[in-house]
C-alpha positions in Angstrom: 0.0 0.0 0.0 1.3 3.4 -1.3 1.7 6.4 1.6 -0.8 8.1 -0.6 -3.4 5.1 -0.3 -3.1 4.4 3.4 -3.4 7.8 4.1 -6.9 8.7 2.4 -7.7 4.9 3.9 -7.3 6.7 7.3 -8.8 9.7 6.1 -12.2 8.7 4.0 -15.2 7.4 5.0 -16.6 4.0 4.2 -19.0 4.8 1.0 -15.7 6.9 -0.1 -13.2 4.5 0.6 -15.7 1.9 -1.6 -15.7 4.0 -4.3 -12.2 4.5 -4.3 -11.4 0.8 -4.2 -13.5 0.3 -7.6 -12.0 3.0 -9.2 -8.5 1.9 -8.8 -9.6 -1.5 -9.8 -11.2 -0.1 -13.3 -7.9 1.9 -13.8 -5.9 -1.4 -13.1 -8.3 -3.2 -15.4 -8.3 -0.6 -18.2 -3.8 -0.9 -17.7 -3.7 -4.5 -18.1 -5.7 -4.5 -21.6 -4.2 -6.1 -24.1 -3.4 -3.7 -27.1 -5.4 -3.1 -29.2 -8.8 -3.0 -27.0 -9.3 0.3 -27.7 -9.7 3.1 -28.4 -13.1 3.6 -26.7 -16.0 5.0 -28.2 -16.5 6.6 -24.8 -14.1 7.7 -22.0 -13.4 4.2 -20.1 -14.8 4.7 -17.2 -11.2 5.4 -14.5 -11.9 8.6 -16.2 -15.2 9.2 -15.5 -14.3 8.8 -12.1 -11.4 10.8 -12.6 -13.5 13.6 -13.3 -16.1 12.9 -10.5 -13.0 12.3 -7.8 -14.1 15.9 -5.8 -17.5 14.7 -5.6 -17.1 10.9 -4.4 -14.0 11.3 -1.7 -14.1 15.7 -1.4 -12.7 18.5 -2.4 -9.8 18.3 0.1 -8.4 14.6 -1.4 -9.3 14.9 -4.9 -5.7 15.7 -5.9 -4.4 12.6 -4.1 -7.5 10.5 -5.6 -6.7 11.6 -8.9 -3.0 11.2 -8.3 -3.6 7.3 -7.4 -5.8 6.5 -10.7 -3.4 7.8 -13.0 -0.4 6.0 -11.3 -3.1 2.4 -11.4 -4.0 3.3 -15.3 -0.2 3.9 -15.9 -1.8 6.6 -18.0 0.9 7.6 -21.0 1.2 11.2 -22.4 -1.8 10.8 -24.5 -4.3 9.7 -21.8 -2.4 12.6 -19.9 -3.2 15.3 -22.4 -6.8 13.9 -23.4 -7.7 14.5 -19.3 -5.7 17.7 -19.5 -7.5 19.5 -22.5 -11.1 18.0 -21.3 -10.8 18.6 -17.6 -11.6 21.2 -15.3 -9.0 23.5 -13.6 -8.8 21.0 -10.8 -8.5 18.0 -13.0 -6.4 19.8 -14.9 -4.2 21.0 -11.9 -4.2 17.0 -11.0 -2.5 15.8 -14.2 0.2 18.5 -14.6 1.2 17.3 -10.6 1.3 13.9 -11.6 3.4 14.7 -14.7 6.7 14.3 -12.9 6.3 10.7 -11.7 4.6 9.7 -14.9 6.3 10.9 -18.1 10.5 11.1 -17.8 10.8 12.8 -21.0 9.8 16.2 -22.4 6.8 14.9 -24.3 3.8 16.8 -21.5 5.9 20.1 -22.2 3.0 21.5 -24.2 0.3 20.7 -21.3 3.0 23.2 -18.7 3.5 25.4 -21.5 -0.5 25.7 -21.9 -1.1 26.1 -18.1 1.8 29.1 -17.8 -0.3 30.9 -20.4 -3.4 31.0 -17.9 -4.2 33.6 -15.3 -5.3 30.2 -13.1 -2.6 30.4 -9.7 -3.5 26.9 -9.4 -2.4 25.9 -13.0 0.5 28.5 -12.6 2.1 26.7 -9.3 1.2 23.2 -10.4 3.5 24.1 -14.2 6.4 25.3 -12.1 6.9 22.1 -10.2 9.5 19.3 -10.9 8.4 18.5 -14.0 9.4 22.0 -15.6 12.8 22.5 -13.5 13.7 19.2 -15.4 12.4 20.0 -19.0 11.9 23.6 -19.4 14.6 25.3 -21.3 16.0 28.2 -19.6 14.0 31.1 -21.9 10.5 29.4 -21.0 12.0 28.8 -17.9 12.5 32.5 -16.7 9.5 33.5 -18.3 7.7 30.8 -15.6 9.0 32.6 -12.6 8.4 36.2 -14.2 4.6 34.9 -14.7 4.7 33.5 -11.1 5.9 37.3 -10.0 3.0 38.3 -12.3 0.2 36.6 -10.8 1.1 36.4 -7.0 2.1 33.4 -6.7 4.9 32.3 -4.2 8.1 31.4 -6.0 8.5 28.6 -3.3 6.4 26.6 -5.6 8.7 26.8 -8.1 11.2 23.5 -8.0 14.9 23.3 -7.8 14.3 27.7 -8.4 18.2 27.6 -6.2 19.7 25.6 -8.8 18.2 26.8 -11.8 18.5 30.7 -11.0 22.3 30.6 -9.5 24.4 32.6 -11.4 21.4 33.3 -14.1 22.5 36.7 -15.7 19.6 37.3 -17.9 17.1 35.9 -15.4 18.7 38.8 -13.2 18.3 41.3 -15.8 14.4 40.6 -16.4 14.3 41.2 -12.7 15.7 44.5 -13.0 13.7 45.5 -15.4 10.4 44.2 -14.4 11.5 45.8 -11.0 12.1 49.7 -12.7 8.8 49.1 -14.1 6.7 48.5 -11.2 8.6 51.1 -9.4 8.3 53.9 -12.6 4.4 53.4 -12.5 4.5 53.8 -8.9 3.9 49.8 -7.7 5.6 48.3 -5.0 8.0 45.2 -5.9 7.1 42.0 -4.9 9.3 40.7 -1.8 9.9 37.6 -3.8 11.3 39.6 -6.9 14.3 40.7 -4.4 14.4 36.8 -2.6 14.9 35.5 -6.6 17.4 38.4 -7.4 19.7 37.5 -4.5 19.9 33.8 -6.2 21.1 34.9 -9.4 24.3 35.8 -7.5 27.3 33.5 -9.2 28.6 30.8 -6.7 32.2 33.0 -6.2 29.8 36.1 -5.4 27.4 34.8 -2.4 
C-alpha cells in the first residue's frame, strides 16, 4: 500500500473508501488491456471517475484521488493530455502534478506550456513544479518565474528555483527591469522579486 493510499484509507469514509477501491480497480483493469482493445468510443470509465474524484472522496483529497488512478492506469502522455485538455481546472491542476512521476521525458511540455499561459494560480504553481525545472529550457524557464511574480504566486512553488537561478545573468536582468517598471508606474516590488534576485548571485559572489 502506497503512503498516498493508506493515508486517504485513514482519512475517508466508508461509501468513499468503496468508491475508491473500484475506481482503482477499473484503472488497473483498463492498464492490463491487451493492445489493441481500444480506443473507446467513450471515455473508459477510471476517467469518469477521474473527473467525478471531488465529488465521491471531497474536495480536500481529490488531488491525491486523482493522483492514485493515474499511477493504477499507468496513464501515457496521450491519456495525460486527453484528461488535460477535457478537464476542469482542478483535473487539470491533478494531471500537470502527476506529470513528474509519470512521463520522464519532455513529451507533456506542451500541457505546462499551456497552463503558464493562464491567469489560473493553481495551474501556474502546479507548471512550475518538478516536471518544468527538469524539462523547461532556460528562456521558457525565466519566463515561468516572471509569470509566477505576475500573478502572485509564491516562488516557493517553483522547483529546484536555487539551482536553476544561480548565477542566471539574464534571469537577473528581467528582474531588473520588471523591478524599474513597477517602481516607474509607482507599484511596489514583490518581496519575492528581491528573494529570486539574490539567487542569481554566481557561486564565487554569495
Amino acid at each position: 500500500m502506497t503512503p498516498i493510499r493508506k493515508e486517504l484509507d485513514d482519512r475517508l469514509d466508508g461509501p468513499a473508501r468503496a468508491w475508491l477501491d473500484e475506481a482503482l480497480a477499473e484503472a488497473a483493469h483498463a492498464a492490463d488491456a491487451p493492445p489493441g482493445t481500444g480506443p473507446y468510443t467513450a471515455p473508459p470509465p477510471w476517467e469518469l471517475r477521474f473527473a467525478s474524484a471531488g465529488r465521491h472522496c471531497g474536495q480536500e483529497h481529490a488531488d491525491s484521488v486523482r493522483t492514485l488512478l493515474l499511477h493504477e492506469a499507468r496513464a501515457d502522455t496521450d491519456t495525460l493530455t486527453r484528461l488535460y485538455r477535457h478537464g476542469t481546472a482542478a483535473e487539470r491542476r491533478a494531471v500537470l502534478l502527476a506529470l513528474p512521476s509519470l512521463v520522464p521525458g519532455p513529451e507533456a511540455l506542451p500541457l505546462v506550456e499551456d497552463a503558464l499561459r493562464t491567469h489560473d494560480t493553481r495551474l501556474v504553481a502546479a507548471a512550475v513544479g518538478p516536471y518544468a525545472a527538469e524539462h523547461l529550457d532556460a528562456h521558457s524557464w525565466r519566463h515561468a518565474v516572471l509569470k509566477c511574480l505576475f500573478t502572485g504566486v509564491p516562488v516557493d512553488a517553483v522547483a529546484a528555483l536555487g539551482r536553476r537561478a544561480r548565477g542566471d545573468a539574464e534571469l537577473a536582468r528581467m528582474l531588473g527591469d520588471h523591478a524599474a517598471e513597477r517602481t516607474a508606474a509607482g507599484r511596489p516590488v514583490p518581496p519575492d522579486l528581491h528573494r529570486v534576485l539574490a539567487l542569481t548571485v554566481p557561486p564565487e559572489e554569495s
